[in-house]
C-alpha positions in Angstrom: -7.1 -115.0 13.1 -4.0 -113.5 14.7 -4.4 -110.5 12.2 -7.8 -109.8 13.2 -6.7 -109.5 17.0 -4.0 -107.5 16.0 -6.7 -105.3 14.3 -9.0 -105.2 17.3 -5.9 -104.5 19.9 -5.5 -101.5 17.6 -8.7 -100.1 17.3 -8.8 -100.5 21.6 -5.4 -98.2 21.9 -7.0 -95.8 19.3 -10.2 -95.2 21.4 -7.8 -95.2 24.4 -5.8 -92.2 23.0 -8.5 -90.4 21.8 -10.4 -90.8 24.9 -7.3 -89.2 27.0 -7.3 -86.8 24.5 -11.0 -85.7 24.9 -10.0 -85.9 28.7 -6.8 -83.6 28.4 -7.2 -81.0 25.5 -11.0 -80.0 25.5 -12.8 -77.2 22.9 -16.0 -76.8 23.5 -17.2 -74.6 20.9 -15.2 -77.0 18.1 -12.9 -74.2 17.1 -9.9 -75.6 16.9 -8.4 -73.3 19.8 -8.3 -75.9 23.1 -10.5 -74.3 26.1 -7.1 -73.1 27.9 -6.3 -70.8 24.9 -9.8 -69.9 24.3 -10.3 -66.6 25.2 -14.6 -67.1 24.2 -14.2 -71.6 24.5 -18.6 -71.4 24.4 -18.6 -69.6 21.3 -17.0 -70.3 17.8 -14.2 -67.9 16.9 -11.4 -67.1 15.2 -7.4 -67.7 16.1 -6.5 -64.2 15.6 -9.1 -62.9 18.0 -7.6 -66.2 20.4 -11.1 -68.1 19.8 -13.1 -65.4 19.7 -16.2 -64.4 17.0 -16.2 -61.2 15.2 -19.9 -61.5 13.4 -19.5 -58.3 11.6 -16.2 -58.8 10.3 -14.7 -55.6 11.5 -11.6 -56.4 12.5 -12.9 -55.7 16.0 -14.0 -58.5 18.1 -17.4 -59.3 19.2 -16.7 -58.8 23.1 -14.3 -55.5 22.6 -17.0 -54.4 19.4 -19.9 -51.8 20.9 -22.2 -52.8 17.6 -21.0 -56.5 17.0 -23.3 -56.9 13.9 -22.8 -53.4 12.4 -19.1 -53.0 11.0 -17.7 -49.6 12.5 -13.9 -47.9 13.0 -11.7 -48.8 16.1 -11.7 -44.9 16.9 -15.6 -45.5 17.5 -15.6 -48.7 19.4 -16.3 -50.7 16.1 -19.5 -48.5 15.4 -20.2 -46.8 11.9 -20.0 -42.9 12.3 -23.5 -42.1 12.6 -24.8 -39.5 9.5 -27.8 -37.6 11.4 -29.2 -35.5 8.3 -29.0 -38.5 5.8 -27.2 -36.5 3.6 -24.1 -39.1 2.7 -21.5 -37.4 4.9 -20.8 -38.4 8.3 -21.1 -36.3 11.7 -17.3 -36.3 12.0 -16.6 -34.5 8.5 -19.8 -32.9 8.4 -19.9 -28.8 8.9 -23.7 -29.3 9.6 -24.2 -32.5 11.0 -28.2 -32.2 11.2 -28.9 -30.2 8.1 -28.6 -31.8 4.8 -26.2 -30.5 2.5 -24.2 -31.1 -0.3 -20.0 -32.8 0.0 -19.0 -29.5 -2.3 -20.3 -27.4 1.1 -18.8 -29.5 3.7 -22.5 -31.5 4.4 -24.2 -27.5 4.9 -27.2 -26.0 2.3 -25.8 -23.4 -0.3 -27.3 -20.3 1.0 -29.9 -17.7 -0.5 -29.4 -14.5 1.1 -31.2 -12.4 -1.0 -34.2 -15.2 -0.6 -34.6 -15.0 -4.9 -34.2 -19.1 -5.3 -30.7 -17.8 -7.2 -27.7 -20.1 -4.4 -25.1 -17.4 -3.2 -22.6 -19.9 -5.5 -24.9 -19.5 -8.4 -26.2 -15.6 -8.0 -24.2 -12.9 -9.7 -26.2 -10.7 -6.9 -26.3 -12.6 -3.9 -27.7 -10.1 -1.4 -30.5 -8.6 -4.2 -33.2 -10.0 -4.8 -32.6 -10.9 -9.0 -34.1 -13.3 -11.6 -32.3 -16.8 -12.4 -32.7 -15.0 -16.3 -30.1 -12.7 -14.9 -28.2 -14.3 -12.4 -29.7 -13.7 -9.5 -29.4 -9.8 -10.4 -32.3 -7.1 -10.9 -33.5 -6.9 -14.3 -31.3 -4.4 -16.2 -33.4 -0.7 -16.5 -36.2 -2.3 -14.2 -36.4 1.4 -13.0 -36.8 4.0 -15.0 -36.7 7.5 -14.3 -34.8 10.4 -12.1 -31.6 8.0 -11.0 -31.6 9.2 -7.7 -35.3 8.7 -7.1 -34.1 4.5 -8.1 -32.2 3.8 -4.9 -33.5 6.2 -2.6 -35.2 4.8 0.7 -38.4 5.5 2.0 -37.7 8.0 5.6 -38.4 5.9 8.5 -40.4 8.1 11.2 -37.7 9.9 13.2 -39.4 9.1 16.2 -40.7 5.5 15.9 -43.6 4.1 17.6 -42.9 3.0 21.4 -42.2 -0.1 21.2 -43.2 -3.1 23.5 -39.4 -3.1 24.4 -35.9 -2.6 23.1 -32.2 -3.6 23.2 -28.9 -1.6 21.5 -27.0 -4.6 20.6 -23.0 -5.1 22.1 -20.8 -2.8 20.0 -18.6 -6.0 19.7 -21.4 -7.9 17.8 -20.1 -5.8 14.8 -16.6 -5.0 15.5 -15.4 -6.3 12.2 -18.0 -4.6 10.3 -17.1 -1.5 8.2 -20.0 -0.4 6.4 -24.0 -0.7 6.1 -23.3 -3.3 4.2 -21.6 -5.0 6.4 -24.3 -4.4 9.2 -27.1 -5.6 6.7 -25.5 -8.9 5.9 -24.8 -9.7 9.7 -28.6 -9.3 10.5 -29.6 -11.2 7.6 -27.7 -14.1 8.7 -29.2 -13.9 12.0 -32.8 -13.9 10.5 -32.2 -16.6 8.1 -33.5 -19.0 10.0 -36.8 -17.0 11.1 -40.1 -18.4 9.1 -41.2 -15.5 8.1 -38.0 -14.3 6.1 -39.1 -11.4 4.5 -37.7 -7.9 5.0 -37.8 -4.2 4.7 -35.2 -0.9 4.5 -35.8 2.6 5.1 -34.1 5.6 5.3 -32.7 7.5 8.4 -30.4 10.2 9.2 -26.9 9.3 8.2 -28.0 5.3 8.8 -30.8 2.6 7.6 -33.8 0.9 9.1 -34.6 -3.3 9.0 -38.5 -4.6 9.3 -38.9 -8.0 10.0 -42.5 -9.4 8.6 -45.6 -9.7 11.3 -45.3 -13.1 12.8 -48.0 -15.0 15.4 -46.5 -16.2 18.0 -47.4 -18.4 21.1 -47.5 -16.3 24.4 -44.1 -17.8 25.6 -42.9 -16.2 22.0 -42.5 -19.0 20.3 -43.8 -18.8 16.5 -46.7 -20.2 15.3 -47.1 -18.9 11.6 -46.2 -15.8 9.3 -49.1 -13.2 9.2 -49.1 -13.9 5.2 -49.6 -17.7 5.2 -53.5 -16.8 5.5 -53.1 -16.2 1.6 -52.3 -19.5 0.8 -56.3 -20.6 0.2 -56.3 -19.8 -3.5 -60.1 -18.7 -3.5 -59.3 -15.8 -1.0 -59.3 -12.5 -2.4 -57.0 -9.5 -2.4 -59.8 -7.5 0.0 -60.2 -10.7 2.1 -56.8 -11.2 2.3 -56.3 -7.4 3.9 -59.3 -8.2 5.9 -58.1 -11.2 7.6 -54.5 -9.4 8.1 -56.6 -6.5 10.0 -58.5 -9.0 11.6 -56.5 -11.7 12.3 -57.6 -14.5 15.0 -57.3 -14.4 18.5 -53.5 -14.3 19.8 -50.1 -13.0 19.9 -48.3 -11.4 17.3 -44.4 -9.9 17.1 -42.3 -8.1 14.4 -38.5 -6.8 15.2 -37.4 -3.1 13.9 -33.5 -2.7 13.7 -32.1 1.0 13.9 -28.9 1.3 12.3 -27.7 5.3 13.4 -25.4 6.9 14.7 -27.7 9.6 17.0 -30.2 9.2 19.6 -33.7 7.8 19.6 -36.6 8.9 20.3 -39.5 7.4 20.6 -43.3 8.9 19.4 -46.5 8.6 21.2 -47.8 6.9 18.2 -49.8 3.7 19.0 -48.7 0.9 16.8 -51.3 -1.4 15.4 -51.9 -3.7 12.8 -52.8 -1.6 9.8 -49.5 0.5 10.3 -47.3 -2.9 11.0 -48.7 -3.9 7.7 -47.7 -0.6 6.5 -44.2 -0.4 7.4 -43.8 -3.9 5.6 -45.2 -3.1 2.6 -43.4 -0.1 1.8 -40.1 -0.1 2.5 -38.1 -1.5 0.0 -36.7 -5.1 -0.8 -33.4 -4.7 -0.6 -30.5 -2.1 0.9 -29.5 -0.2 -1.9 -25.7 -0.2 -2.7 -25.4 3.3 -2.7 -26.6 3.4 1.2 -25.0 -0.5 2.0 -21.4 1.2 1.0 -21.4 4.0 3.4 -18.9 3.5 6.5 -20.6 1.6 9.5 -18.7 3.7 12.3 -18.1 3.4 16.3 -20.4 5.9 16.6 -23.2 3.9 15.1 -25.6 2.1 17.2 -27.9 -0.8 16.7 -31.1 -0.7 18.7 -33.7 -3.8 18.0 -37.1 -2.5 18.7 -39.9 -5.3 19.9 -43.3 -4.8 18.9 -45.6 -7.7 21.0 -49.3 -7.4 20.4 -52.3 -9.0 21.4 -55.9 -9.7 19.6 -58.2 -10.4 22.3 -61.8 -11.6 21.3 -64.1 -8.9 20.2 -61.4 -6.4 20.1 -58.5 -4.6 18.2 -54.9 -5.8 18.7 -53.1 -3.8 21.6 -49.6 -3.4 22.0 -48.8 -5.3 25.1 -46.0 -3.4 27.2 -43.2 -3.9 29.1 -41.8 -6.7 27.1 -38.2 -8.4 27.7 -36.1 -7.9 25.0 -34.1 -10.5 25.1 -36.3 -12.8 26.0 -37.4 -12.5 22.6 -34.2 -12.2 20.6 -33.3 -15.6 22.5 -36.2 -17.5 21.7 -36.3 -16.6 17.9 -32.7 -17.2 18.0 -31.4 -13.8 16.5 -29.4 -13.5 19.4 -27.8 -16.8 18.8 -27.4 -16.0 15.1 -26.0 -12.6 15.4 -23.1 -13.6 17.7 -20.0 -13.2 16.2 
């Protein structure tokens, strides 16, 4: 009997104690870290964060961590870099953050300037247009013939067709330039990103001429669609095709012509229209040939963008519409963005 009121006297000082402990050293989340230490006491932590949770396990905790259940860097608040373009390779390290690109380009696309589907990287003849069977060059002997008559550029009218408006582009634009070349790589660049990407060269005294293809655009200048997308209905014929381009639907329409010479122009009182826009595309050749791209670019040389705006109203030919703002234009295609150096 005296044991078992020992035992019960026991039992009474252990409730005691505990109950002055409960009283005196409180932790109301149960994490072993009293409510005094606690720097989070309602929620379960850990001792190195002083009580606090880190649900992402980021080394950051929750309260200092901007994205608590995403695991992300000190350096950015405990947030993964973000990746816009998808394409494996963070903002941070990527050269183009919203375009998708390969690691080997730093995160940018390989680019095509000669537009053949050959990669610069891959093409033996990156700015001429070429076969993947040859690199990306021409196909050997394609031309056959008086070797002069192979490379030699259509003449571009030596007074051009007033234009809706025009600019001659800042001499320091192509300061490091030294030959056509040169010139020619610089404006492709700055139309690489147009829609309607194709091209074509003349001939003129002591220089060479650019086309950019015919292009509909809203009447703010923004584009719409490339005259030649009408082909893309299979069933349409070659003569239907030429009809609709002659023809086209009500609206706006635009195509850039870029002087390269190193005298004065004049303009014609030539009215430009669609049949001789379609013209000027289709014959000037594909490509600058290298016997004209390796002549020197000088100071003397001037680069003058030409605008050509039209209109098709209903029931009526397209009219060149006057008085256009250059750069208006050149800044909402973004050449002018493009071409700066």
């Amino acid at each position: 009997m005296k044991n078992f009121y020992l035992l019960i006297f026991t039992c009474f000082i252990l409730l005691i104690g505990c109950g002055v402990k409960e009283i005196f050293v409180r932790d109301n989340d149960r994490d072993g870290i009293s409510n005094s230490d606690d720097l989070c006491p309602e929620e379960n932590g850990l001792p190195e964060f002083r009580g606090c949770p880190d649900k992402d396990g980021d080394g950051i905790p929750d309260k200092d961590d901007k994205c608590p259940e995403s695991p992300g860097p000190a350096e950015n608040n405990g947030c993964p870099w973000p990746d816009t373009d998808d394409d494996g390779i963070i903002d941070i390290d990527d050269a183009c953050p919203e375009i998708f690109g390969p690691v080997e380009n730093n995160g940018c696309p390989w680019p095509d300037t000669d537009g053949d589907n050959v990669l610069d990287k891959d093409d033996a003849c990156p700015t001429v247009p070429g076969s993947p069977d040859y690199n990306g060059c021409p196909k050997p002997n394609a031309n056959v013939g008086n070797p002069a008559e192979e490379y030699n550029l259509r003449k571009f009218p030596e007074s051009p067709p007033n234009p809706s408006g025009f600019e001659v582009l800042a001499t320091n634009i192509f300061q490091n330039d030294r030959t056509f070349e040169d010139v020619n790589k610089r404006l492709l660049r700055a139309l690489r990103n147009q829609n309607c990407n194709r091209t074509s060269y003349y001939d003129t005294n002591n220089g060479f001429v650019l086309v950019t293809q015919l292009e509909q655009i809203n009447d703010d200048g923004k584009y719409v669609s490339c005259s030649a997308d009408i082909i893309k209905n299979k069933n349409f014929s070659l003569s239907e095709y030429f009809k609709a381009l002659l023809a086209p639907e009500i609206g706006y329409y635009r195509f850039f012509v870029f002087i390269i010479k190193n005298t004065p122009l004049n303009f014609s009182d030539t009215e430009i229209n669609l049949p001789l826009t379609e013209k000027l595309i289709r014959e000037g050749s594909t490509y600058l040939p290298e016997q004209i791209g390796d002549k020197p670019f000088t100071s003397n040389h001037k680069v003058t963008v030409l605008i050509y705006q039209l209109k098709k109203p209903e029931h009526s030919e397209a009219k060149l519409l006057k008085q256009t703002v250059p750069a208006d234009h050149l800044k909402i295609s973004g050449i002018k963005k493009n071409l700066t150096p």
